[in-house]
C-alpha atoms as a printed R data frame, in Angstrom:
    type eleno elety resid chain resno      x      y       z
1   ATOM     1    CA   UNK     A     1 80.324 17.962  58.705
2   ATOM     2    CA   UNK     A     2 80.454 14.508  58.082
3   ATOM     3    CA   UNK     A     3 77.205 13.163  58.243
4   ATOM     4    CA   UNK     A     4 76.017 11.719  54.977
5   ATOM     5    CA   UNK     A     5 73.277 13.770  53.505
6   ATOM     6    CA   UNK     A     6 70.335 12.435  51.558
7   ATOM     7    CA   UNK     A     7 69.524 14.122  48.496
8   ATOM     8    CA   UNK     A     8 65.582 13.339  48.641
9   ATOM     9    CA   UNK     A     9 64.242 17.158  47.463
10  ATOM    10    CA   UNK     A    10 60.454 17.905  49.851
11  ATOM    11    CA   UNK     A    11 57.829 16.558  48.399
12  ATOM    12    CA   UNK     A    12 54.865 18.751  50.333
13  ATOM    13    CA   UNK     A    13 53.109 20.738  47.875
14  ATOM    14    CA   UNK     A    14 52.735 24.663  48.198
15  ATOM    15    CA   UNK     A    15 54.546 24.488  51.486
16  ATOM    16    CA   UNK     A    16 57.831 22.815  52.135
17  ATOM    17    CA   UNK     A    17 57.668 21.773  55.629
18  ATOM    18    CA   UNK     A    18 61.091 20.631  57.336
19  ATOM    19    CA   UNK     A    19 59.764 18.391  60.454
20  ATOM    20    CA   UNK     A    20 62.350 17.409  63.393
21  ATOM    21    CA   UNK     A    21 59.169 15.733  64.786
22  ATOM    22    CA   UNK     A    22 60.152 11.998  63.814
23  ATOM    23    CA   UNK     A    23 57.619  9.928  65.828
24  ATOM    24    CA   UNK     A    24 54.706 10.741  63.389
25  ATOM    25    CA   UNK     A    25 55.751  8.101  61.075
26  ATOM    26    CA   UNK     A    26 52.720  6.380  59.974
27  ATOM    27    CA   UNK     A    27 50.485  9.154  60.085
28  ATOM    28    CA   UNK     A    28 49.725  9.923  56.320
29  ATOM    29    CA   UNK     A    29 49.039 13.539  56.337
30  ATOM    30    CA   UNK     A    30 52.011 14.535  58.025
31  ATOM    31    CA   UNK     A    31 54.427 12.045  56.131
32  ATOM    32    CA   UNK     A    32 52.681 12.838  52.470
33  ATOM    33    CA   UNK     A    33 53.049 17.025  53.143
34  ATOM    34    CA   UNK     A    34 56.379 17.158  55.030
35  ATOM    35    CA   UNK     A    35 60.376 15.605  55.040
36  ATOM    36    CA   UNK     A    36 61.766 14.694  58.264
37  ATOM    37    CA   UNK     A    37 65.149 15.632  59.149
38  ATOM    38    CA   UNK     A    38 65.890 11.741  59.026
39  ATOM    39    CA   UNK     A    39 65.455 11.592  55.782
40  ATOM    40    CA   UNK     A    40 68.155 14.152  54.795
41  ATOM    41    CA   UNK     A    41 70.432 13.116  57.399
42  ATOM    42    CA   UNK     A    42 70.762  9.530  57.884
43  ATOM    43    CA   UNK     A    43 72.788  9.707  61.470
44  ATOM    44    CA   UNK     A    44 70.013 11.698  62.772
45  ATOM    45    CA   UNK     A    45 70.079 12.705  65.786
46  ATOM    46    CA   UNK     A    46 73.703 13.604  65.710
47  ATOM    47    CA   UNK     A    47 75.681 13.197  68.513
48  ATOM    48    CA   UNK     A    48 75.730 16.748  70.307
49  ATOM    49    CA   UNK     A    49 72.968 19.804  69.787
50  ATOM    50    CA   UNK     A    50 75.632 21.858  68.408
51  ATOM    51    CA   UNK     A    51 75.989 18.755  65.566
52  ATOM    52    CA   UNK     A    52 72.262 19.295  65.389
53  ATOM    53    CA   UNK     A    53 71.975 22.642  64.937
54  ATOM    54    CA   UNK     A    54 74.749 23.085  62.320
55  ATOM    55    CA   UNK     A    55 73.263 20.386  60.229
56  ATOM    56    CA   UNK     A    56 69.703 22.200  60.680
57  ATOM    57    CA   UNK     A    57 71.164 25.781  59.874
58  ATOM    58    CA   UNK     A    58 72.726 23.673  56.584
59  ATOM    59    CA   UNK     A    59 69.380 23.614  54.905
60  ATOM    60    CA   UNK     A    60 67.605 26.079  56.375
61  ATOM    61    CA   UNK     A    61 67.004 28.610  53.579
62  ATOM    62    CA   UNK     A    62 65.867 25.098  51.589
63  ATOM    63    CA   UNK     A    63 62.174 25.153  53.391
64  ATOM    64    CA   UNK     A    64 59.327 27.968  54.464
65  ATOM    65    CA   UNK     A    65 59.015 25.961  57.762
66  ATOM    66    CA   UNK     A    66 60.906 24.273  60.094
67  ATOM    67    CA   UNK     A    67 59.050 22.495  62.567
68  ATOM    68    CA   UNK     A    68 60.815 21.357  66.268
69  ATOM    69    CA   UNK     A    69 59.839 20.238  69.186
70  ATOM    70    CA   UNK     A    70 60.569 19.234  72.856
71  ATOM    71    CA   UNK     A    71 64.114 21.277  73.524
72  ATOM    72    CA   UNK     A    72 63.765 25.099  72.751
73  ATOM    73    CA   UNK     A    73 67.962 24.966  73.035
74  ATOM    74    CA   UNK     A    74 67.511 23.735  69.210
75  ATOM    75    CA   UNK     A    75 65.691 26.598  67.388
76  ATOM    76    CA   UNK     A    76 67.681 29.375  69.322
77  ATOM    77    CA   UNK     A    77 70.962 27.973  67.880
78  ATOM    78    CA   UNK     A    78 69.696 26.684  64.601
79  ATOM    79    CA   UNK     A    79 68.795 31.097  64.542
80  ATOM    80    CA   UNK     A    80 71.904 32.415  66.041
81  ATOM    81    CA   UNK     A    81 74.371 30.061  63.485
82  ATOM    82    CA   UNK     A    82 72.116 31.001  60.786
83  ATOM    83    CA   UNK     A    83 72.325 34.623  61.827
84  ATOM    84    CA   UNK     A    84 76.025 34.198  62.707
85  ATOM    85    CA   UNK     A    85 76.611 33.025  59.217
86  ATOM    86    CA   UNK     A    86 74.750 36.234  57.756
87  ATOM    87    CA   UNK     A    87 72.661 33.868  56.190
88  ATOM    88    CA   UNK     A    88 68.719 34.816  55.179
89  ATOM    89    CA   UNK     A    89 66.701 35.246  58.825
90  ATOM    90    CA   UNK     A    90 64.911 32.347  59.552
91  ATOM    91    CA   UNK     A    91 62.859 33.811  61.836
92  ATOM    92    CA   UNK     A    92 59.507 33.344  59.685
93  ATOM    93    CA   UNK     A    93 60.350 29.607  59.586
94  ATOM    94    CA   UNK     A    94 60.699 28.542  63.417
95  ATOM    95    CA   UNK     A    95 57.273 26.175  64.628
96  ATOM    96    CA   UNK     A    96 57.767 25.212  67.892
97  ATOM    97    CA   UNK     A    97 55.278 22.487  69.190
98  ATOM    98    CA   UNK     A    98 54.733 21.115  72.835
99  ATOM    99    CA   UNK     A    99 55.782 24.432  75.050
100 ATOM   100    CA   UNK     A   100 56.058 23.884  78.375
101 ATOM   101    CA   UNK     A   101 56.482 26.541  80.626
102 ATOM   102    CA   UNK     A   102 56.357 26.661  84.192
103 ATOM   103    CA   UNK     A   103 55.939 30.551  84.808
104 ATOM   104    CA   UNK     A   104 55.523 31.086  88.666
105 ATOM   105    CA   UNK     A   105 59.202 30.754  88.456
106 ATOM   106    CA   UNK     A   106 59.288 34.374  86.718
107 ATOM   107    CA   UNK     A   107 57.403 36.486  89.337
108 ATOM   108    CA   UNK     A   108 59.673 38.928  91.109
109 ATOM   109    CA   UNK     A   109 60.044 37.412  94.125
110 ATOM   110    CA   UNK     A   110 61.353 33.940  92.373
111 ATOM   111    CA   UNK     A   111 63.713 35.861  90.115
112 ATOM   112    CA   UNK     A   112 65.291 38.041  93.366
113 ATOM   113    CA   UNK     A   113 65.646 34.668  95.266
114 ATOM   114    CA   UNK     A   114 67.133 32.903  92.095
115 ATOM   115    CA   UNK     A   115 68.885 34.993  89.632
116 ATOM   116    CA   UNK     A   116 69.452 32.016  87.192
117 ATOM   117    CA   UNK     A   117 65.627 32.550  86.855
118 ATOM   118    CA   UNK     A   118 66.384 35.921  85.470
119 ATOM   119    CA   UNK     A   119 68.478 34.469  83.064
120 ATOM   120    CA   UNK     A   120 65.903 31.585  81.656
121 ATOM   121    CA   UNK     A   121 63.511 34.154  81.793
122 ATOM   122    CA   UNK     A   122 65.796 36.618  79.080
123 ATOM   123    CA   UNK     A   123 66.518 33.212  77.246
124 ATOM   124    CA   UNK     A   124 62.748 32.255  77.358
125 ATOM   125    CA   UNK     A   125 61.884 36.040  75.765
126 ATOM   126    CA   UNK     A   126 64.654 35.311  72.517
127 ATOM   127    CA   UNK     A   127 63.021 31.855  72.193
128 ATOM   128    CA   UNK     A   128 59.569 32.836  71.886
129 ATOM   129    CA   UNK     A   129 60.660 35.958  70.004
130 ATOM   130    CA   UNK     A   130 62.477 33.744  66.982
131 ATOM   131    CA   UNK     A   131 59.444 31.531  66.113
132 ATOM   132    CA   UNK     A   132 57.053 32.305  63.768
133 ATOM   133    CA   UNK     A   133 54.481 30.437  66.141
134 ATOM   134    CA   UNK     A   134 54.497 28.472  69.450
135 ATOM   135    CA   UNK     A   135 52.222 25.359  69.743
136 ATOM   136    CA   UNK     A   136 50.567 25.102  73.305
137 ATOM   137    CA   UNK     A   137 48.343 22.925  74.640
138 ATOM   138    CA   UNK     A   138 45.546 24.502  76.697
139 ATOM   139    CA   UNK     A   139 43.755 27.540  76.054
140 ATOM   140    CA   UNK     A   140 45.022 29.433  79.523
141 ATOM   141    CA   UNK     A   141 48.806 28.623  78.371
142 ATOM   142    CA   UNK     A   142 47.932 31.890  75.468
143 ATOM   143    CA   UNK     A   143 47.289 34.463  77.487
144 ATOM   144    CA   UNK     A   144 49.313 33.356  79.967
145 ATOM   145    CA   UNK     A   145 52.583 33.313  78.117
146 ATOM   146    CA   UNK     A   146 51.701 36.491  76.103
147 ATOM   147    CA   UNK     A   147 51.454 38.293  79.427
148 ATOM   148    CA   UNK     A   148 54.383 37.121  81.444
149 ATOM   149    CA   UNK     A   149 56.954 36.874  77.643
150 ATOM   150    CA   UNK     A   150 55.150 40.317  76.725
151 ATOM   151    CA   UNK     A   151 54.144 39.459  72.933
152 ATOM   152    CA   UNK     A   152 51.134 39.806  70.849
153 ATOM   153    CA   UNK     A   153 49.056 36.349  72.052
154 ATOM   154    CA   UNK     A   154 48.948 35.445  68.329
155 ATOM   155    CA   UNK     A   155 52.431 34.007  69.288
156 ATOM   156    CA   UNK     A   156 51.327 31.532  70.481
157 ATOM   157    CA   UNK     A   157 48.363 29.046  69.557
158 ATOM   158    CA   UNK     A   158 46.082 26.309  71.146
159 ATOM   159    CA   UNK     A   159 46.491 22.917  69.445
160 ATOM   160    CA   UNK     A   160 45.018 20.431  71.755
161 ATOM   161    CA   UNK     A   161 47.208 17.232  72.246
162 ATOM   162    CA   UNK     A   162 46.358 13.694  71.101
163 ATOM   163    CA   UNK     A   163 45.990 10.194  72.381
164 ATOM   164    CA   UNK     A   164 49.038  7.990  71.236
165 ATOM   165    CA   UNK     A   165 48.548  5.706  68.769
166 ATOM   166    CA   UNK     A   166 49.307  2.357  71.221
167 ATOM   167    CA   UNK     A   167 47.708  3.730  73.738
168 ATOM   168    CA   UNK     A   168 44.406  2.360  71.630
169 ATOM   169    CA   UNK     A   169 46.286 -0.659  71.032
170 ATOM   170    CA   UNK     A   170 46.087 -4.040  73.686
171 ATOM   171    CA   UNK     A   171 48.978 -4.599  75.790
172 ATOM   172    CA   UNK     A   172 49.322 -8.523  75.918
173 ATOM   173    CA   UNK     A   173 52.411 -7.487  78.866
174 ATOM   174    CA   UNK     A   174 49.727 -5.899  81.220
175 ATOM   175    CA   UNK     A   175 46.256 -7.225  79.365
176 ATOM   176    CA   UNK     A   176 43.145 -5.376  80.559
177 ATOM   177    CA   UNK     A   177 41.378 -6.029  84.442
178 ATOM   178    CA   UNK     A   178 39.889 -3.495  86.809
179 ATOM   179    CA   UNK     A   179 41.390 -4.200  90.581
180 ATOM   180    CA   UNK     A   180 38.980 -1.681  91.529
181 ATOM   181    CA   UNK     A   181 41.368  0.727  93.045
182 ATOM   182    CA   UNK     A   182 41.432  4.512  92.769
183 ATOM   183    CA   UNK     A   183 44.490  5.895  90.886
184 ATOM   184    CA   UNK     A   184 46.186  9.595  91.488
185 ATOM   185    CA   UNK     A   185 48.804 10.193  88.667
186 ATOM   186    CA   UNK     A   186 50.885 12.638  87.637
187 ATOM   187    CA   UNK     A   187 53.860 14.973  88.254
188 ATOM   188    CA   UNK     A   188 53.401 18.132  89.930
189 ATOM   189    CA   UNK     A   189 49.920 17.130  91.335
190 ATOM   190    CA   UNK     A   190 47.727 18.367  94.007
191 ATOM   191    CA   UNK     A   191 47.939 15.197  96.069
192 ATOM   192    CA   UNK     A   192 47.323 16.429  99.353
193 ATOM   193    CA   UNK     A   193 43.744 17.285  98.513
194 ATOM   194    CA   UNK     A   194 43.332 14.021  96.759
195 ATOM   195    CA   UNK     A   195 44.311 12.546 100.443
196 ATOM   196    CA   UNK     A   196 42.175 14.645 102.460
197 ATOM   197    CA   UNK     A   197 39.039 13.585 100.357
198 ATOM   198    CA   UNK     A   198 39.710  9.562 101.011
199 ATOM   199    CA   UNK     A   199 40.312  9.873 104.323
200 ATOM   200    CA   UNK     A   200 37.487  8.346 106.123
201 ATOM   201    CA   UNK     A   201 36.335  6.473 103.374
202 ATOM   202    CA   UNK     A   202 38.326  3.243 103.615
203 ATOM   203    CA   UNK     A   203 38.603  3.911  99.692
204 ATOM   204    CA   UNK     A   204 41.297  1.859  98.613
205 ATOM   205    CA   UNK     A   205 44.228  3.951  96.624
206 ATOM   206    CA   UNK     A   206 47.252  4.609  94.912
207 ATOM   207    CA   UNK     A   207 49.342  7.655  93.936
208 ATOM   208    CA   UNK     A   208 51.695  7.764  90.894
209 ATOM   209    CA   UNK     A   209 53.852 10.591  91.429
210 ATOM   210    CA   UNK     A   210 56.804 11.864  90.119
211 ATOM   211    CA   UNK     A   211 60.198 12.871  91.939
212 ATOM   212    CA   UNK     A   212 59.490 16.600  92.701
213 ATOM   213    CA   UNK     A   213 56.056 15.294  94.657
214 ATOM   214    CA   UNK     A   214 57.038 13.129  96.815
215 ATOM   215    CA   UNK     A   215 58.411 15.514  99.466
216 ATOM   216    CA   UNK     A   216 55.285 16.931  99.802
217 ATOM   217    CA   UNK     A   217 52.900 14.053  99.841
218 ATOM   218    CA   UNK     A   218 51.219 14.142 103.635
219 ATOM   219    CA   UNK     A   219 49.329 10.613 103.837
220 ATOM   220    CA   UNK     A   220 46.638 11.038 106.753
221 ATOM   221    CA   UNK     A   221 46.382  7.807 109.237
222 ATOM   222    CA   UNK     A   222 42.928  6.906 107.969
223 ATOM   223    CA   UNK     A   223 43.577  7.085 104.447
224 ATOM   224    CA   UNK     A   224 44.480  3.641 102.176
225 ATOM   225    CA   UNK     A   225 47.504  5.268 100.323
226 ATOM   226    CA   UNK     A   226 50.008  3.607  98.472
227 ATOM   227    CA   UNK     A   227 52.479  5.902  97.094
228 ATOM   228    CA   UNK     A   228 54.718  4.842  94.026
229 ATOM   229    CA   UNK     A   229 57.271  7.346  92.509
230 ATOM   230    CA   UNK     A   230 58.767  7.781  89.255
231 ATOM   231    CA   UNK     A   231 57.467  3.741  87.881
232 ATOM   232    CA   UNK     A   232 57.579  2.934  84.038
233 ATOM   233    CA   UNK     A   233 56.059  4.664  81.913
234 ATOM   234    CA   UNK     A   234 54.705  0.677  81.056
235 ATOM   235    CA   UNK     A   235 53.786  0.460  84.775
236 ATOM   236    CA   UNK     A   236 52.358  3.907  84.562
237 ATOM   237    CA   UNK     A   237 50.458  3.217  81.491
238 ATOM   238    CA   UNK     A   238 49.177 -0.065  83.339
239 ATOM   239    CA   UNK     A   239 48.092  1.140  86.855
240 ATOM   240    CA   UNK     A   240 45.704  3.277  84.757
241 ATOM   241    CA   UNK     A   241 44.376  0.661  82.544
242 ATOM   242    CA   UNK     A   242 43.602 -1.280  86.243
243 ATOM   243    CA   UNK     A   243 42.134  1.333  88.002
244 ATOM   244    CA   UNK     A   244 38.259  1.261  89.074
245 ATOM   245    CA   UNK     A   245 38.662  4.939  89.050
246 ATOM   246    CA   UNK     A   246 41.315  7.197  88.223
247 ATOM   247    CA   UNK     A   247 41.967 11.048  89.624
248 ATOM   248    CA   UNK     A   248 43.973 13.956  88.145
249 ATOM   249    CA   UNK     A   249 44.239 16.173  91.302
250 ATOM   250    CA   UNK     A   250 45.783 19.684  89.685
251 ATOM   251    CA   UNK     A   251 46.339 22.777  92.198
252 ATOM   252    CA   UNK     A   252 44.538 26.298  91.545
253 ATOM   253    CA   UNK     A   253 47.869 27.426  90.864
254 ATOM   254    CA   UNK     A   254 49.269 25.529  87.456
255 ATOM   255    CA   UNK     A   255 48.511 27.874  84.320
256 ATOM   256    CA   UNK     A   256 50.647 25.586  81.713
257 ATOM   257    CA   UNK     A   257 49.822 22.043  79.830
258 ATOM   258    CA   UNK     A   258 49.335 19.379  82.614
259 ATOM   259    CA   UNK     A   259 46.931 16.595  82.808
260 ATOM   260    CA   UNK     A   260 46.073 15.845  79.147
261 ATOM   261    CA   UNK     A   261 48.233 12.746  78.550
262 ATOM   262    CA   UNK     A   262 46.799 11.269  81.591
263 ATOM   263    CA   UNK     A   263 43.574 12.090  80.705
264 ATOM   264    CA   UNK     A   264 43.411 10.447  77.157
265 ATOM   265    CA   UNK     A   265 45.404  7.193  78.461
266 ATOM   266    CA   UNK     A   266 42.453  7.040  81.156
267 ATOM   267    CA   UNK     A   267 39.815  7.703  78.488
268 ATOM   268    CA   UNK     A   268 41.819  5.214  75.909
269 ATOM   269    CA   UNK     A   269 41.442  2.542  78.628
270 ATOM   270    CA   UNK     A   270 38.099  3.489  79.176
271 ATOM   271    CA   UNK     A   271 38.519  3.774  83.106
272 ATOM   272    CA   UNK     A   272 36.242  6.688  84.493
273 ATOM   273    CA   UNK     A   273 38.308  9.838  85.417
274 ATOM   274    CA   UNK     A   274 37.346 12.771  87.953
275 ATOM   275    CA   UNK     A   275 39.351 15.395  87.190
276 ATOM   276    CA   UNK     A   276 39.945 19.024  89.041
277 ATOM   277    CA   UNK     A   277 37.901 21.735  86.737
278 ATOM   278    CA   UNK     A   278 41.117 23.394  85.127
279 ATOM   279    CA   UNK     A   279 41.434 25.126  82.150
280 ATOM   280    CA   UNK     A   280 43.863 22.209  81.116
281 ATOM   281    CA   UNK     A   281 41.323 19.687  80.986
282 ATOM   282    CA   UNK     A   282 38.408 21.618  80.240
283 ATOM   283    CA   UNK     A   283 39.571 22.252  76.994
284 ATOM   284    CA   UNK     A   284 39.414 18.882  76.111
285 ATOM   285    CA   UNK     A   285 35.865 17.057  77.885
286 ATOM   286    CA   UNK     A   286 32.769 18.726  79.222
287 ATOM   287    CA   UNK     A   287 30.309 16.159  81.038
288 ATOM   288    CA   UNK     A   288 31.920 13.228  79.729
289 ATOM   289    CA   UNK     A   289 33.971 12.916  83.154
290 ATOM   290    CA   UNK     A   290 33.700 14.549  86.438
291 ATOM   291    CA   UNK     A   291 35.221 17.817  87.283
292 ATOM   292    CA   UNK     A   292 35.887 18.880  90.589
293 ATOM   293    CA   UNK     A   293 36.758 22.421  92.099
294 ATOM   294    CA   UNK     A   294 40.607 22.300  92.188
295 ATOM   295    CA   UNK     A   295 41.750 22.322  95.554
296 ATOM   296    CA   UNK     A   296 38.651 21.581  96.914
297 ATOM   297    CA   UNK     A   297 38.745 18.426  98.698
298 ATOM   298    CA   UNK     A   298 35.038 18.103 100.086
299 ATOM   299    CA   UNK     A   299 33.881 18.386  95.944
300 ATOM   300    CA   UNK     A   300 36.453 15.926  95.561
301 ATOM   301    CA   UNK     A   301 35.129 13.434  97.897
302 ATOM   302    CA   UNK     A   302 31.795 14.113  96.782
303 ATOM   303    CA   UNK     A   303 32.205 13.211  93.176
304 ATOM   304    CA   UNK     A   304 34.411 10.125  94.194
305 ATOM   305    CA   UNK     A   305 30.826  8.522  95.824
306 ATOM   306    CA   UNK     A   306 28.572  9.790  93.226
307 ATOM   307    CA   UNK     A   307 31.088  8.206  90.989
308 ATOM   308    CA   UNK     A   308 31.797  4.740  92.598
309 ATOM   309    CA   UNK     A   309 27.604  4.541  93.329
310 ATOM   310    CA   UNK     A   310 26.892  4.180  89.962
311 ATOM   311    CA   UNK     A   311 28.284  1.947  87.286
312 ATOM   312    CA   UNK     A   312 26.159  2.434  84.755
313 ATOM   313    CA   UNK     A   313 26.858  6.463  84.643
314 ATOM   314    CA   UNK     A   314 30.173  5.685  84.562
315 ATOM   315    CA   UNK     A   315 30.174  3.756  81.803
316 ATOM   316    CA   UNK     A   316 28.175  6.343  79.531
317 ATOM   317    CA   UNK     A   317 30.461  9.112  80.281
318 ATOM   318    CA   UNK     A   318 33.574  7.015  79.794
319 ATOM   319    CA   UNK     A   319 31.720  5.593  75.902
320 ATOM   320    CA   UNK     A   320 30.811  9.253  75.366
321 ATOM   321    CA   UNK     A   321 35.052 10.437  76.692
322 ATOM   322    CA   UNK     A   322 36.159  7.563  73.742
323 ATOM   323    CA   UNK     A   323 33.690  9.376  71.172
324 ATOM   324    CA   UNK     A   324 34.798 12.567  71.565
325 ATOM   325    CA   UNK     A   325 38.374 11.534  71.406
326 ATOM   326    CA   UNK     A   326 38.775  8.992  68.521
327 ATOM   327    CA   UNK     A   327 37.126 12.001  66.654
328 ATOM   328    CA   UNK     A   328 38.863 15.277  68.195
329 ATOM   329    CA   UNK     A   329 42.033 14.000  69.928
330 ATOM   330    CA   UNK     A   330 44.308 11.800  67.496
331 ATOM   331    CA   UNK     A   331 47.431 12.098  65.592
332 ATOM   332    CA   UNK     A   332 46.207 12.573  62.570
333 ATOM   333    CA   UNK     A   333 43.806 15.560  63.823
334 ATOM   334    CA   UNK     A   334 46.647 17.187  65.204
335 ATOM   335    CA   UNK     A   335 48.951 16.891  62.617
336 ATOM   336    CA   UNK     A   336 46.346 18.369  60.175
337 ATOM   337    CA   UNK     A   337 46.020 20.958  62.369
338 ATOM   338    CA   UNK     A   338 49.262 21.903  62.518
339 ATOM   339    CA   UNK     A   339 49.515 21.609  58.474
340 ATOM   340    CA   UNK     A   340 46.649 24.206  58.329
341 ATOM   341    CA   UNK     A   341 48.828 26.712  60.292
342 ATOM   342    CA   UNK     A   342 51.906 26.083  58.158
343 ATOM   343    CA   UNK     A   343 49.842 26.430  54.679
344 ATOM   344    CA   UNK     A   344 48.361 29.621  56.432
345 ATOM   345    CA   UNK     A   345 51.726 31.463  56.290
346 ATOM   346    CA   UNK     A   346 51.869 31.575  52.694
């Protein structure tokens, strides 16, 4: 391999941490106790996973854990060249953070329609099987994915996500006004009962959906609706900052980590959220926003006029949201967090 390699030793102290996780620069705990792969490899990220994974499997043996994220490909190979190689198991070493696992896809009937489902499902069970722990975000997600993988639950482990660190920040490109609007957001939403609850209500809207929604979305002829698919993540970011009121509509059917980064860029902005009462979202605020029966669009509407009739309410719940997140929900909690699970394997 060419890549130049850095010779920097780890620095963390009983532990020695590899992290591929490179956007926590600036967070102190996580910098001071662990090496990113940057730092030993100055083209990082290589060119191709394979590149990647070779240069991973390299130093493996060097740290007690390697932390990844985002693409599961990466751990499975970094295993198989290391196991390849007859090298030492690393096994023991694998953290995975941010799972995200759409499981309806793995009931029988899914699987006989779609045999490629059969085979992400077999890959799914050697991925979760190889690392030491899996980082989810909601407390359903553990069960869940113990039952359908079939592994002891302590496999997996509830780390609740965190507000990004410009979220908090002002945006002088889209600076801060309400427009007064209600705002839907969100891939793989329950729109449709969102729509049935305006309807009638001459409540002006708009849904921010993503690509796999939009066939779906059934706008009634009394309902204010502007639809928008796929925007910037700036515009996103933006329409949610503007909002008078903004709405997470999740089905009764989603057992996996949706909602939350919505959520805390709502409650960074300070704009009042109604929610639908998932385990996704209840993990992370009580009765500092409104929850609404999922798929209920009658509780929907309901909490959308108790909401919009009172101002001052909204603005308590939306203080005591920021409260509750500045101290619970930030980088730095969550990368102390997941520090206290790596120094717990020693």
């Amino acid at each position: 391999m060419d890549t130049k390699m850095n010779e920097q030793k780890p620095e963390s102290g009983r532990r020695k941490i590899l992290s591929l996780i490179t956007h926590f620069r600036g967070v102190p705990a996580w910098e001071q106790s662990t090496t990113r792969i940057d730092q030993l490899f100055e083209e990082w990220p290589l060119d191709s996973i394979l590149r990647r994974a070779l240069a991973v499997a390299s130093v493996a043996r060097t740290w007690d854990e390697i932390v990844f994220f985002y693409d599961i490909r990466l751990p499975v190979l970094v295993w198989l060249v290391v196991f390849l190689s007859r090298r030492r198991n690393i096994r023991n070493k694998i953290v995975f953070t941010t799972f995200l696992c759409d499981t309806r896809r793995f009931n029988r009937s899914s699987m006989l329609i779609n045999p490629l489902n059969v085979l992400h499902y077999l890959y799914l069970c050697v991925f979760v099987r190889i690392c030491r722990i899996v980082i989810v975000h909601s407390s359903a997600e553990v069960e869940e994915y113990s039952k359908v993988f079939r592994v002891p639950s302590t496999r997996f482990y509830f780390v609740p996500y965190f507000v990004r660190d410009d979220a908090l920040a002002p945006d002088d490109k889209f600076p801060m006004h309400r427009d007064g609007r209600v705002v839907a957001v969100g891939r793989n939403r329950d729109y449709n009962t969102f729509i049935r609850a305006i309807s009638g209500t001459k409540i002006p809207a708009t849904i921010i959906a993503g690509a796999s929604d939009a066939q779906s979305i059934v706008i009634e002829n009394d309902a204010i609706v502007e639809v928008r698919i796929e925007v910037p993540f700036q515009e996103y970011r933006a329409a949610i900052r503007h909002a008078g009121m903004c709405v997470i509509p999740i089905g009764t059917d989603m057992v996996r980590s949706l909602g939350q980064i919505a959520l805390l860029e709502a409650v960074a902005a300070k704009t009042p959220v109604i929610a639908a009462r998932v385990s996704q979202l209840t993990d992370y605020f009580e009765n500092e926003i409104l929850f609404y029966r999922a798929g209920d669009f009658e509780d929907l509407r309901g909490r959308l006029q108790q909401a919009l009739a009172s101002k001052e309410a909204n603005i308590e719940r939306t203080e005591a949201a920021f409260a509750r997140m500045i101290r619970d929900y930030t980088s730095d909690r969550y990368t102390r967090k997941l520090l206290q699970l790596c120094e717990s394997f020693g």
